[in-house]
N, C-alpha and C positions, 0 to 999 in steps of 0.2 A: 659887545664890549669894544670898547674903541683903544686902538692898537695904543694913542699918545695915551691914555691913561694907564696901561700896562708899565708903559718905558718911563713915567713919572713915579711910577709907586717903587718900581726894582731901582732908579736911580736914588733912592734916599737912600738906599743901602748900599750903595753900588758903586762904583766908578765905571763898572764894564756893563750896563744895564743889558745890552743886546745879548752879548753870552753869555749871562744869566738865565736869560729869557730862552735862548737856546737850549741851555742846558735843563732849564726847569720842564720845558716839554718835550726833551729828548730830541729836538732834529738841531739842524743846524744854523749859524747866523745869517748866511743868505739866506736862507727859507725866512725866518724871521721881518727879515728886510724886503722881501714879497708880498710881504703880509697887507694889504690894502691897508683901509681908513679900520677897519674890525678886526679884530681876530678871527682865526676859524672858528666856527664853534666846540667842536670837541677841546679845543686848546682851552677857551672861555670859559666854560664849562670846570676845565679843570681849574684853571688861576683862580674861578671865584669861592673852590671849595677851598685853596690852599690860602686864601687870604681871608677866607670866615667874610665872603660878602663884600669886604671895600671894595674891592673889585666889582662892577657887577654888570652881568647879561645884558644890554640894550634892549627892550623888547619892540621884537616887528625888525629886527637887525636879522633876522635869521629867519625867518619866514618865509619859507620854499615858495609862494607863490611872490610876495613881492623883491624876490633875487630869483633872476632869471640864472644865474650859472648854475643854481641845482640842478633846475629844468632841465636845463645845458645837458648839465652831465651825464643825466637820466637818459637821455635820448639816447645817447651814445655809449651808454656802456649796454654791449649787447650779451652779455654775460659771458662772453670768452671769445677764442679766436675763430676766425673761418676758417676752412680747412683748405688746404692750398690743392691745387692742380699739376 
């Protein structure tokens, strides 16, 4: 789901589109304003059930092998802390 389409659909209703969009998935406007070219997915995910679809998924936009920051992530979270010395 591509972020300007999100900020297009809440600004017909909106004059504040960003803190809407904030407010609709619970964090906040800079997080928003971090958001790349996509949305996250869990957020995506949510906007396209609250819009019944106009909103909708990108497919291959979220496909843990052709977006390397999942991989990313996966590498790196080692499921807790190390224990220190």
């Amino acid at each position: 789901m591509l972020k300007a389409d999100v900020v297009s659909h809440f600004s017909k209703k909106s004059t504040h589109p960003i803190q809407d969009i904030a407010e609709f998935c619970g964090i906040s406007k800079p997080a928003v304003s971090q958001w790349g070219k996509y949305v996250p997915e869990l957020h995506a995910i949510k906007l396209q059930r609250h819009t019944r679809g106009k909103l909708r998924i990108v497919k291959g936009a979220y496909d843990r092998k052709a977006n390397g920051h999942y991989d990313q992530r996966r590498r790196h979270s080692g499921g807790g802390r190390e224990a220190r010395s």
